[in-house]
N, C-alpha and C positions, 0 to 999 in steps of 0.2 A: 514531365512536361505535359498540359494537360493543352487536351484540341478544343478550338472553338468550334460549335456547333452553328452551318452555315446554312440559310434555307435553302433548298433543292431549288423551290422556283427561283431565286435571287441568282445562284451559281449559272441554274441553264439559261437565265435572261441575259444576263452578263458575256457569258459563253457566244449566245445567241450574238445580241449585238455588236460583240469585237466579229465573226464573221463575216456579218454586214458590212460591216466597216473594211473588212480588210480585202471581201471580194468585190466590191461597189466598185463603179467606174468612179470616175472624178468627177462628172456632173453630180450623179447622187450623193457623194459626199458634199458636192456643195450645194446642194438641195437643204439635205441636212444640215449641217451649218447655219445656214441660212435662217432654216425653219426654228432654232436654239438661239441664235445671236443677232437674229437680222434685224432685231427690234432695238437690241442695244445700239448695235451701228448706225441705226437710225436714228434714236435719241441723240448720239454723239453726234452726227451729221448737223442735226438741226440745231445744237447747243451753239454749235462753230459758226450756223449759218446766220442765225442771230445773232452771237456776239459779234461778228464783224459788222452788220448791213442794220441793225437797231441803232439808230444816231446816239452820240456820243456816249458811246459806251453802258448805258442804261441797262443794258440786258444783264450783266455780269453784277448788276450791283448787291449787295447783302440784301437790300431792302425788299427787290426786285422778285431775287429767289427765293425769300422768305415769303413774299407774298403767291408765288407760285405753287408752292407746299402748301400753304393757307388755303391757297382755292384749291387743293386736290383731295382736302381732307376729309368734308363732306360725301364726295364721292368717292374716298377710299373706304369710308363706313361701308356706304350702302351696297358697294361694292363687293366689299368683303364678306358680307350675308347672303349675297347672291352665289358669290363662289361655294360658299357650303351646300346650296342646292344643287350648283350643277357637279360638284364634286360627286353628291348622293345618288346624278344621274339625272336631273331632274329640271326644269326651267321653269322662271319666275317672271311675269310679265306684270306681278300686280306693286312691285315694290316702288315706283313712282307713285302711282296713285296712293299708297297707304303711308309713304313719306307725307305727300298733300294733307291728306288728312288728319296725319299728327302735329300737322302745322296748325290748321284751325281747330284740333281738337286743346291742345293745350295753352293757345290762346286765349280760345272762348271759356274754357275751364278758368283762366286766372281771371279774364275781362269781365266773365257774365257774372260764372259762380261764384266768384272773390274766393275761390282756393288759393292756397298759396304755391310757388314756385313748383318744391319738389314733389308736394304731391300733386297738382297739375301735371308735372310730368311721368311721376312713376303712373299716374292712371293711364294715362299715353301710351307709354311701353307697355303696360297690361294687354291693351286692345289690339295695340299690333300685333303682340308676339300671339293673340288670341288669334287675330285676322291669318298668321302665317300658319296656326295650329287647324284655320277653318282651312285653309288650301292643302296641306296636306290631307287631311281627313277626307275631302273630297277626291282628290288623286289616287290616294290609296286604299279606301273603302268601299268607292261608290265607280273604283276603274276609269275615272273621266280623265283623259290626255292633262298634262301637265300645262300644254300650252294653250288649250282651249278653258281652264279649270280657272286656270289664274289668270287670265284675261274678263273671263266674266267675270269674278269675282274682281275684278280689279276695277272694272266698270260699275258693280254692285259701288263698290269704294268709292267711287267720281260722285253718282246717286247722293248717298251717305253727306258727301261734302259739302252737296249743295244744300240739301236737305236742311244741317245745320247751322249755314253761314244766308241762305236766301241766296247765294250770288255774290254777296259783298264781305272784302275784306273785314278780319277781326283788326282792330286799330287799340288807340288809347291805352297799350299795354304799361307797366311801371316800367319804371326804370332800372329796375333789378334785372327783367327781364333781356333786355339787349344786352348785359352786358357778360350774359353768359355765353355767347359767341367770342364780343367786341374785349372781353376783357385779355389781360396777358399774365403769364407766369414767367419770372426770369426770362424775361423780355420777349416769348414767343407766344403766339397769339392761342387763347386755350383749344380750338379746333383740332389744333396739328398734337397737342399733348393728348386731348380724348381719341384721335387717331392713334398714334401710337399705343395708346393703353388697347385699344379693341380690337387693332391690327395683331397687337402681342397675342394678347388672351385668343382670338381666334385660331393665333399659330398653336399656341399649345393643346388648343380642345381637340384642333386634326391632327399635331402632329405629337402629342402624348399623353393623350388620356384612350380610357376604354374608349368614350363615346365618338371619338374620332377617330380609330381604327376600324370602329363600324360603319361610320360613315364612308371612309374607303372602302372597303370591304363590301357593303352595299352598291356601290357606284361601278366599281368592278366588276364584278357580278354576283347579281342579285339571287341567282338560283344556286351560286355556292355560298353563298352569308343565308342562305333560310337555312340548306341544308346541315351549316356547321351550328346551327342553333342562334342565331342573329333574327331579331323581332326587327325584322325589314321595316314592313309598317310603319313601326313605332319614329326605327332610325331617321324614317324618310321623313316623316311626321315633325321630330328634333330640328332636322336642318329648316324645314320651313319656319319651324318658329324663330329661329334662329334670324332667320334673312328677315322677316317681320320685326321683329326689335329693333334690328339694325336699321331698317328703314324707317320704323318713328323714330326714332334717336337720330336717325339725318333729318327729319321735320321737323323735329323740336327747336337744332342747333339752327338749321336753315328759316323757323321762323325768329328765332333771336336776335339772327342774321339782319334780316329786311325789318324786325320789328311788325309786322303782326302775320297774322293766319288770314293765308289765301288759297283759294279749291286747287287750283292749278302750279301753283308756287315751282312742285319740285317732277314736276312731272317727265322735264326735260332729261332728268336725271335716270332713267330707264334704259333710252340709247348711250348718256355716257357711260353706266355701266358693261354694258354689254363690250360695248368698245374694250373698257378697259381688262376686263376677266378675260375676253379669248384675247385680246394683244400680249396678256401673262402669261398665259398657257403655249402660247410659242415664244415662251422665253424661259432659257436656262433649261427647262423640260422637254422631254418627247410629247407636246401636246397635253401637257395634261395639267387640269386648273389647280392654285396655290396661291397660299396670300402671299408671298413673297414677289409673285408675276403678278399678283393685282394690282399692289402697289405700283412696280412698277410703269404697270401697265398707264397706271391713271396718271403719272408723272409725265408720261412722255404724253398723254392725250393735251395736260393740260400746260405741257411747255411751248405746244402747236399752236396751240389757242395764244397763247401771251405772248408770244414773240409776232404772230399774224398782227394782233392787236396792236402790239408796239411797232410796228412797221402800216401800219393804218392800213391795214386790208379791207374791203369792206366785208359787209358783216357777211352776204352770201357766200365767200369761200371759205367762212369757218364751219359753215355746213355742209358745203365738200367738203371741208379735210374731217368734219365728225363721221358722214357717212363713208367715205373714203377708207379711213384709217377702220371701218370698223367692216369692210369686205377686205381689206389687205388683213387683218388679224384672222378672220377666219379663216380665211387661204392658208396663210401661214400657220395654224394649230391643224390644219388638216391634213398640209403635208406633212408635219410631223408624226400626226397619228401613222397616215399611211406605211411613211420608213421604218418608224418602232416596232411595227407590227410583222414586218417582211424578215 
């Protein structure tokens, strides 16, 4: 009979936690709970609260929920490249503005330069994932705070925008172009299928391959990933480029969306992120970020949004419920840090 070899840390975390759990009052067990599930019970909450009070039934429809996923798809991208930086430890405040700017960069590439389609956009993701490559190199070379680092340069990015649009929309695009949003595969609209592909593939880069063990590994801590021979650096470097891709490739699909390139298009798209990554992180986890809770995450942000709508709220309390939802998310991943940790 042969034994499986079990990691020491994995045995004494385990160990660790059923303690917790079994000497914890009942409040902090329902703390905990709370801090793991409270996000699901509140999606289910709000599923029920719309399906009854949404006039005649419209909330429940196929059409309805499909277009619910449709509009979460976008922001599960950008989303999703965020979560690799804060995975890596790290935060990203330029990934709206450098969305914006791959909106009128691959516009103005097909409109002005008469490129065509994919290479318009593969130049696109060049510059982003180059722009994610300049934010890291900054953070981890020249030591500038992560959050001051990518805020300017996120501003540098706004500059940039105007610089080469003047101000005004890129318009007059082909018709090929919209219809790489607007078009459908087996009847679902292609957003939700490029989400799934980049949702998958990010699952597997963190959850098995080398380079996503190092990015845990780095996030973790950074003074035991140098000392086990992990190019911190480099790793931290990766994920920025990473969240930069991610973020043109939401300005490409988001200008295909609206049909042309505008400076500010997707800028909005910074707090839905934010929202969505830590609302995931106190889901299913002790606090701790995944694309599995991103997704999530942005499902429940944006079934708030569609059911407010469909119940004609006006529009200032879907910015309560964005900024709302997005202090109750970080409560919620904090206590969870907290409990994991005790």
């Amino acid at each position: 009979m042969t034994t499986q070899n079990v990691p020491t840390e994995d045995v004494e975390g385990s160990d660790r936690r059923h303690r917790i759990w079994k000497n914890s009052s009942g409040s902090r067990q329902g703390l905990v709970l709370l801090s793991k599930y409270g996000t699901l019970v509140a999606m289910a909450v709000m599923l029920i609260v719309f399906g009854v009070f949404v006039p005649n039934g419209a909330f429940f429809t196929s059409e309805n929920l499909i277009n619910i996923v449709n509009q979460s798809s976008l922001t599960a991208i950008i989303a999703s490249g965020l979560t690799i930086v804060l995975v890596v430890g790290e935060f990203d405040l330029s990934i709206g503005y450098v969305a914006s700017l791959a909106g009128v960069l691959v516009t103005g590439l097909i409109v002005r330069q008469g490129l065509p389609l994919f290479l318009a956009a593969f130049i696109t993701l060049l510059i982003g994932g180059g722009i994610g490559a300049v934010n890291g190199i900054v953070v981890t070379k020249a030591r500038v705070n992560a959050v001051v680092a990518t805020l300017g340069i996120g501003t540098v990015v706004v500059g940039l925008s105007f610089g080469y649009t003047a101000g005004s929309p890129i318009v007059a695009v082909p018709k090929s172009f919209p219809h790489l949003a607007l078009g459908k595969i087996a009847g679902l609209p292609n957003p939700i299928w490029l989400m799934a592909f980049i949702l998958g593939l990010l699952w597997v880069v963190l959850n098995r391959t080398p380079l996503g063990q190092r990015i845990q590994a780095v996030g973790g801590n950074r003074d035991a990933a140098r000392l086990a021979g992990i190019r911190t650096d480099r790793t931290k470097i990766s994920a920025f480029v990473i969240a930069g891709l991610c973020a043109a490739l939401t300005g490409i699909m988001l200008a295909s969306l609206l049909g042309s390139g505008t400076v500010s298009a997707a800028d909005s798209y910074l707090m839905d992120s934010f929202a969505a990554v830590f609302l995931g992180s106190a889901t299913l986890r002790d606090g701790e970020f995944h694309i599995v809770g991103t997704l999530i995450g942005v499902l429940i942000v944006n079934v708030g949004f569609n059911g407010l709508s469909q119940l004609g709220t006006p529009t200032f309390w879907q910015y309560i419920f964005k900024g709302g939802i997005l202090v109750a998310a970080v409560a919620l991943s904090t206590i969870a840090r907290r409990y994991a940790r005790r």
